[in-house]
C-alpha positions as CSV (number, residue, x, y, z in Angstrom):
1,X,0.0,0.0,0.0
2,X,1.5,3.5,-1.3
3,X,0.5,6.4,1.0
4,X,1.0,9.9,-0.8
5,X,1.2,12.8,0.7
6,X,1.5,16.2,-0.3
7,X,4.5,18.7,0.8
8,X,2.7,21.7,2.7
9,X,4.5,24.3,0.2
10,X,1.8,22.5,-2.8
11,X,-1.0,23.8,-0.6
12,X,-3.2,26.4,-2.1
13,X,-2.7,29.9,-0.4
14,X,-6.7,29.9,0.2
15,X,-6.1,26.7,2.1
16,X,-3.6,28.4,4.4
17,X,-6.3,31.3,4.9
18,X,-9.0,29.1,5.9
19,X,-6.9,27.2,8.4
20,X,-5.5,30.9,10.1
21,X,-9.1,31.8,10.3
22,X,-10.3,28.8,12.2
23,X,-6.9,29.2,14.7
24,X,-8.3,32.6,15.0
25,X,-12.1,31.5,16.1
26,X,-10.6,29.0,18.6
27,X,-8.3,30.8,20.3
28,X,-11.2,33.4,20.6
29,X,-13.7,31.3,21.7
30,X,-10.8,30.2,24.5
31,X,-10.4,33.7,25.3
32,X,-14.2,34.4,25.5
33,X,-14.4,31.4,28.1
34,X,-10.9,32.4,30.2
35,X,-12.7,36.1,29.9
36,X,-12.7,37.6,33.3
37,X,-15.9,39.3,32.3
38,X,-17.1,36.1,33.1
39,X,-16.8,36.3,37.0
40,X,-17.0,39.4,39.5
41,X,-14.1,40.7,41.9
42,X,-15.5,38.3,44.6
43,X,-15.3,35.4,41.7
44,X,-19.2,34.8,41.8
45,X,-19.8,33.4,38.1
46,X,-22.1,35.9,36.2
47,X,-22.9,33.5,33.8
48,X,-26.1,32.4,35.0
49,X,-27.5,35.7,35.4
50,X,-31.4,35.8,34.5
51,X,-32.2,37.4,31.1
52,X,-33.9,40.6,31.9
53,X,-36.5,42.6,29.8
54,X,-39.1,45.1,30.0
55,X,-42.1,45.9,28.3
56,X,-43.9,49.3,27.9
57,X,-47.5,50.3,26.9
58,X,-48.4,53.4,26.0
59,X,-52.3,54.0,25.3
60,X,-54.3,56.9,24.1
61,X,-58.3,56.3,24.4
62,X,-61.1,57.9,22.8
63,X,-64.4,56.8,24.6
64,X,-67.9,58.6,23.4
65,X,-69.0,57.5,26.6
66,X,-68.3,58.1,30.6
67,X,-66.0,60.9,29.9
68,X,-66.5,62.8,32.6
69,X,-66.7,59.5,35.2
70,X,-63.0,59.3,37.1
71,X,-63.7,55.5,37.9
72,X,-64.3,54.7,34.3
73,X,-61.4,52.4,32.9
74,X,-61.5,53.1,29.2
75,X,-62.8,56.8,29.4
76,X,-61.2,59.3,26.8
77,X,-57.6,59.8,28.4
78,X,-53.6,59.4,27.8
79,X,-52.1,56.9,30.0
80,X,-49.1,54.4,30.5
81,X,-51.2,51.4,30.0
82,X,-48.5,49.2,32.0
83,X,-44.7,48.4,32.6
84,X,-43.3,44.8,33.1
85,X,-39.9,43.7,34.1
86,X,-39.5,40.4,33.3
87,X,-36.2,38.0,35.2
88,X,-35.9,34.4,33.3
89,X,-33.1,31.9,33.9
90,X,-32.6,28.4,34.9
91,X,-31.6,27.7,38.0
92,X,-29.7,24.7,37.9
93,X,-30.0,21.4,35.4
94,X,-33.7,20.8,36.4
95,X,-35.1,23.8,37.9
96,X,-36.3,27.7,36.0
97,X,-37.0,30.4,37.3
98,X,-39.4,32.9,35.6
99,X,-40.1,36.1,38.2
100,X,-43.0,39.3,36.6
101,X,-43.3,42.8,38.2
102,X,-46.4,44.4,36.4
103,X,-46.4,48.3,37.1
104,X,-50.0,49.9,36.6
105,X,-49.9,53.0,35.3
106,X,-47.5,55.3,37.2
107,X,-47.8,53.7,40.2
108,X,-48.1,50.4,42.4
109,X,-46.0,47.3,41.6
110,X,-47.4,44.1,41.1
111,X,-46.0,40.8,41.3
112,X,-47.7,39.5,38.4
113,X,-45.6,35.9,38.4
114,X,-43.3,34.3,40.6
115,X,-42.7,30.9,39.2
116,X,-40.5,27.7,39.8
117,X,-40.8,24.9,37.2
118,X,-38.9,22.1,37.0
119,X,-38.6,18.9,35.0
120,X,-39.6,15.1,36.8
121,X,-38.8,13.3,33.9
122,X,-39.7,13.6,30.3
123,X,-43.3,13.6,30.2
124,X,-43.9,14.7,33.8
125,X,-43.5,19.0,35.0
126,X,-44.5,20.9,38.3
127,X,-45.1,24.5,38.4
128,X,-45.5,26.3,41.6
129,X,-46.0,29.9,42.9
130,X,-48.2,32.9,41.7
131,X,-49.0,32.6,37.6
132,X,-51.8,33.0,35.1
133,X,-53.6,30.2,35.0
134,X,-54.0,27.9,31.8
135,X,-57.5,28.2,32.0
136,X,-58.5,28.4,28.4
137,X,-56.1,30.5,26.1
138,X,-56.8,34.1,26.6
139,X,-56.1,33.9,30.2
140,X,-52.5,32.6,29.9
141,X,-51.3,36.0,28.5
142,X,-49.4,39.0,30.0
143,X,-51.2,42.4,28.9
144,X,-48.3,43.1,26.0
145,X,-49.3,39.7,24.3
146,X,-53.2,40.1,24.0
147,X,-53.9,39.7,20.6
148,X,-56.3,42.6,20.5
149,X,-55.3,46.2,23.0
150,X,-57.6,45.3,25.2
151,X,-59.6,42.4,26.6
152,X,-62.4,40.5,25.3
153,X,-66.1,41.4,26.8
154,X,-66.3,38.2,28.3
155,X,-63.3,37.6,29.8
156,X,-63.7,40.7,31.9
157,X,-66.9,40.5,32.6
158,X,-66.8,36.6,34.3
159,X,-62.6,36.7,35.1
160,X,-62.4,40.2,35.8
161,X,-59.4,42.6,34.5
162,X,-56.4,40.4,36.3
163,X,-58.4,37.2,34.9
164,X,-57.6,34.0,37.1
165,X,-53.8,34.7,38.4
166,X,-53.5,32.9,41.6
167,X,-50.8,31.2,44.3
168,X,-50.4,27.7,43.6
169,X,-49.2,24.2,42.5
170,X,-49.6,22.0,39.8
171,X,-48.4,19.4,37.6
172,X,-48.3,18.8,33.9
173,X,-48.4,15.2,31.6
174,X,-47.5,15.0,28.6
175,X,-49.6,12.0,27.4
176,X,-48.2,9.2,24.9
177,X,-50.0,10.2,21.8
178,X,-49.1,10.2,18.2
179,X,-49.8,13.8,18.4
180,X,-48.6,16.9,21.4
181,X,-51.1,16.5,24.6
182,X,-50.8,16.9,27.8
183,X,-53.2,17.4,31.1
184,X,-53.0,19.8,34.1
185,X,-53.7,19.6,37.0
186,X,-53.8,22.7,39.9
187,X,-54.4,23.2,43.1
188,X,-55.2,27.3,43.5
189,X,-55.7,29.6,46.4
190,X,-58.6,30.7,44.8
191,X,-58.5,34.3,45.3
192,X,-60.3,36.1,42.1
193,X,-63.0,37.9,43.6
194,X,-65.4,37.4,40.4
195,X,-65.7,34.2,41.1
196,X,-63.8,32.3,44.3
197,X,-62.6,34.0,47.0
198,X,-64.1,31.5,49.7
199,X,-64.4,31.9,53.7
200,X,-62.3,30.0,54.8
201,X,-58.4,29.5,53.8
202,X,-59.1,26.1,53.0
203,X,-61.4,27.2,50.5
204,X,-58.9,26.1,47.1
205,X,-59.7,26.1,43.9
206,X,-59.0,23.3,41.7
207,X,-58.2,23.0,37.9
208,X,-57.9,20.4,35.1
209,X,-56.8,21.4,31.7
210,X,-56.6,19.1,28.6
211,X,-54.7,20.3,25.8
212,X,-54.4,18.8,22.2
213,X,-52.0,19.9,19.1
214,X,-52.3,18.4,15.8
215,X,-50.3,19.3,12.4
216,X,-53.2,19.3,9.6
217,X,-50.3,19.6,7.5
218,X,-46.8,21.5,6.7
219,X,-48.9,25.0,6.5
220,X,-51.4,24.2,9.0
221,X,-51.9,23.3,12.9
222,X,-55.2,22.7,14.9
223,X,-55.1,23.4,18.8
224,X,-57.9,22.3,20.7
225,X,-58.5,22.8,25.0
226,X,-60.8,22.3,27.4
227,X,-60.9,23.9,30.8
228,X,-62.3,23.2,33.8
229,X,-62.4,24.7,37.6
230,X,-63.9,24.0,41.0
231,X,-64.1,26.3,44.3
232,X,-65.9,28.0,46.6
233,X,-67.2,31.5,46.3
234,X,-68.0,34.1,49.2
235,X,-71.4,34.1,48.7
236,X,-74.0,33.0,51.7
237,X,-75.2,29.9,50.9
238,X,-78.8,29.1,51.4
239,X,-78.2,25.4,50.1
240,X,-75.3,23.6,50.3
241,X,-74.5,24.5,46.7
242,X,-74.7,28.5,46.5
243,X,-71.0,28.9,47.3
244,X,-69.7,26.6,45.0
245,X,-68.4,28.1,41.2
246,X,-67.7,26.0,38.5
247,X,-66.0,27.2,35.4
248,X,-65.7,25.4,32.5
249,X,-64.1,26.4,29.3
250,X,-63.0,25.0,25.4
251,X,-60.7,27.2,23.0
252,X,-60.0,26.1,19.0
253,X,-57.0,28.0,17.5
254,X,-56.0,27.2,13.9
255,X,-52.8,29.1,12.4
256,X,-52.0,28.7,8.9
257,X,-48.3,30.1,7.7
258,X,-48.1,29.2,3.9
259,X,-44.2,27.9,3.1
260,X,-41.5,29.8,2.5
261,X,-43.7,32.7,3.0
262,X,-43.8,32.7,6.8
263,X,-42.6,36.1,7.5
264,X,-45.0,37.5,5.2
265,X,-48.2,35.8,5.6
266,X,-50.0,34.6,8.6
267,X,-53.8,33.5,9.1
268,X,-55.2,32.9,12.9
269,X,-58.6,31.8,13.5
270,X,-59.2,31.6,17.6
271,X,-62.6,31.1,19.5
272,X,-63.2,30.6,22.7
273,X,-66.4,30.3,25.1
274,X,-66.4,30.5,29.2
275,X,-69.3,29.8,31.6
276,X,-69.7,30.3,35.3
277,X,-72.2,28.1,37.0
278,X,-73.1,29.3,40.6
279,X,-76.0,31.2,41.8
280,X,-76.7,32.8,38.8
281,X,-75.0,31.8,35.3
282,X,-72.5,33.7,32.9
283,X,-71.9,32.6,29.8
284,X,-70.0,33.6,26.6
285,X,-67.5,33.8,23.8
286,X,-65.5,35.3,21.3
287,X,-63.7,34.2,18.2
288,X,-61.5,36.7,16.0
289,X,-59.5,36.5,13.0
290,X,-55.5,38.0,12.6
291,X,-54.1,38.4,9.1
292,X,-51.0,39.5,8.2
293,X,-50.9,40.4,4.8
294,X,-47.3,41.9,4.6
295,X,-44.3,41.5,6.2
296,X,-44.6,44.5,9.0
297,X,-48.7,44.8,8.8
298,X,-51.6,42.8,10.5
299,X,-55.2,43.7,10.2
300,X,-57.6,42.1,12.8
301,X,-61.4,41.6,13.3
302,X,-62.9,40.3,16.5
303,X,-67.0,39.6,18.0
304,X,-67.5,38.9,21.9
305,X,-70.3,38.2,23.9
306,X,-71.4,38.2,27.0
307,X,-74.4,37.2,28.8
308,X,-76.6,36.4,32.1
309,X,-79.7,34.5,30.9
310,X,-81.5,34.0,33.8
311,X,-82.4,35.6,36.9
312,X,-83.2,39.4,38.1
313,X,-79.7,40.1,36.8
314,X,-80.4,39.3,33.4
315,X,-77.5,41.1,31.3
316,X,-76.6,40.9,27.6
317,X,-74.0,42.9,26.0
318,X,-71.4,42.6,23.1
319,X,-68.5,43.7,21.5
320,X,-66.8,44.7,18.2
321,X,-63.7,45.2,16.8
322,X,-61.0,46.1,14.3
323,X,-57.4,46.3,14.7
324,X,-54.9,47.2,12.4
325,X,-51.0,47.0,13.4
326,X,-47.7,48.2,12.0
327,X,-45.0,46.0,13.9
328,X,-41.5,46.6,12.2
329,X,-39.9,44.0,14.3
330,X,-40.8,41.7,17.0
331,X,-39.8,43.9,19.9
332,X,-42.4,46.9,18.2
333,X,-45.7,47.5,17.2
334,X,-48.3,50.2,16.9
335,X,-51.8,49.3,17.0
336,X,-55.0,50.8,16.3
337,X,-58.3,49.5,17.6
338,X,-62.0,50.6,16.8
339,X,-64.6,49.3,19.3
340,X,-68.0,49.2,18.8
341,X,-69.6,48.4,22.5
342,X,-73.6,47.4,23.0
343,X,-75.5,47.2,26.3
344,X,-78.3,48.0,27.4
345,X,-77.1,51.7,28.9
346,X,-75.9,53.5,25.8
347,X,-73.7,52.0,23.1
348,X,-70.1,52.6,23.3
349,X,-67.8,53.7,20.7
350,X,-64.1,53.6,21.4
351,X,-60.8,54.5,19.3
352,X,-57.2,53.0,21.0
353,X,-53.9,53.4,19.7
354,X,-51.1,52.0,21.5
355,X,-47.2,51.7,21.5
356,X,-46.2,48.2,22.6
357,X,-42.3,47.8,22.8
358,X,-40.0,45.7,24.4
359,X,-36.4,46.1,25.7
360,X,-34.4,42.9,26.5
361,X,-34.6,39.5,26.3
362,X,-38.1,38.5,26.3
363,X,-38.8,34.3,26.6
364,X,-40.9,33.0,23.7
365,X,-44.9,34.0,23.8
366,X,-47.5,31.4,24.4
367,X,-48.4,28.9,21.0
């Protein structure tokens, strides 16, 4: 056997360039490891610092309605609609930390989520602390994510403006199906005031979510929930079932990005419908459609409803709207929203633009 080999002055000169360049990129990567940067004076490793980012809101509202009523949310006015600062890191192989300060307005600091999660094995999660509850899809959101400025009509009227954040535990399964689904399972304080907010500090809620994802095909994907909690409520019972509340909820979300066109075009059909089943009964829903038809542009239509059908109480009221957004990256947007507003006071007519940016690094919004 006859081994040949060739003297390095035969080597091509663009040979000798490549092999300089990748010295150069490993003695810098060594460097950028070595780096001192990398520790403080007291040699505490910075590396696993949380990624940090904020979000701001700015909102101007027009409202033909309730102008001159100071304890109106939506009346014609300028305001900082909210600040978040956002901390995100893992705390170790198995544990991450994910820690929300909401700020109001100008003043009053919220902790919106203070959350552990960690990993028991491939198809088994815990999550515990304060956090949005995965109770349908709408509710799982931080205020700079909603797909439209402001919240649907139904989702205030039965899960009030914060919606269902609460203190607890709970664990997640991923189940073994040929396509993504997992349950939850939660055990809540149960403090939203709509709806819990029992006696006695016993008084939990408790929620069981089952969550389904299936790929129609390479352009299209089908997600389908259903939602379900249980707790007591502070009302004075008369029967043994007056104080109890039961929620149930089911969301369908169908995105279609065609190929090779994703960061151009974007379709998003999403309905949801909530009920509250206590001493009298709320019901309703909304579904809404996102397009974006260019690469920086969206245009947005949205119907919700909301209703008590029974009972001295008896309410009915419902909501549209248009949206249209210039976003010119993903850490900017500005939106402009038209509601139209019926009840049985006085219709409502409402105009919102908003400046949504963010600073940072921000995880990865909800699917």
């Amino acid at each position: 056997m006859i081994f040949l080999f060739s003297p390095i002055s035969a080597w091509p000169a663009s040979q000798f360039e490549e092999l300089e360049k990748r010295i150069q990129t490993l003695e810098q990567e060594k460097k950028e490891n070595s780096a001192p940067s990398s520790s403080t004076a007291t040699g505490i490793s910075r590396r696993f610092n949380p990624a940090i980012s904020l979000n701001g809101l700015f909102l101007g509202t027009y409202n033909s309605q309730g102008d001159y009523d100071s304890a109106k949310d939506d009346r014609t006015e300028l305001e900082i609609q909210e600040v978040e600062v956002r901390l995100t890191a893992y705390v170790d192989h198995w544990l991450r930390g994910d820690f929300t300060l909401a700020i109001e307005g100008t003043s009053g600091i919220e902790v919106e989520e203070a959350i552990a999660e960690g990993l028991i094995t491939q198809s088994f999660s815990f999550k515990v602390g304060k956090f949005l509850v995965p109770f349908g899809k709408h509710n799982q959101l931080h205020t700079h994510a909603y797909p439209f400025i402001d919240l649907p009509v139904v989702s205030k009227e039965i899960l009030g403006e914060e919606g269902l954040n609460e203190v607890g535990i709970g664990m997640s399964w991923l189940l073994p199906t040929d396509w993504y689904s997992d349950f939850t399972f939660q055990v809540l304080d149960g403090d939203n005031t709509n709806q819990f907010n029992g006696p006695a500090g016993s008084d939990f809620a408790y929620l069981i979510r089952q969550n389904n994802l299936w790929e129609l095909n390479d352009e299209t994907t089908m997600d389908f929930g259903a939602s379900y909690v249980y707790g007591k409520n502070s009302l004075a019972p008369s029967n043994s079932f007056d104080n109890e509340t039961h929620l149930a909820g089911g969301d369908l979300t169908v995105k279609w990005k065609p190929a090779g066109r994703e960061a151009y075009k974007t379709l998003i059909w999403q309905t949801e419908f909530i009920a509250s089943f206590r001493e009298q009964t709320q019901e309703g829903w909304y579904t809404m459609l996102q397009h974006q038809f260019a690469k920086e542009w969206w245009v947005q239509g949205r119907y919700s409803g909301y209703t008590i059908p029974h009972g001295s109480n008896q309410e009915d009221k419902n909501q549209w709207s248009a949206l249209l957004a210039w976003t010119p990256s993903e850490f900017s947007t500005i939106r402009l929203q038209y509601n139209r507003l019926n009840q049985a006071t006085a219709d409502e007519h409402q105009v919102l633009l908003q400046l949504n940016f963010t600073m940072g690094s921000h995880p990865a919004h909800k699917y």
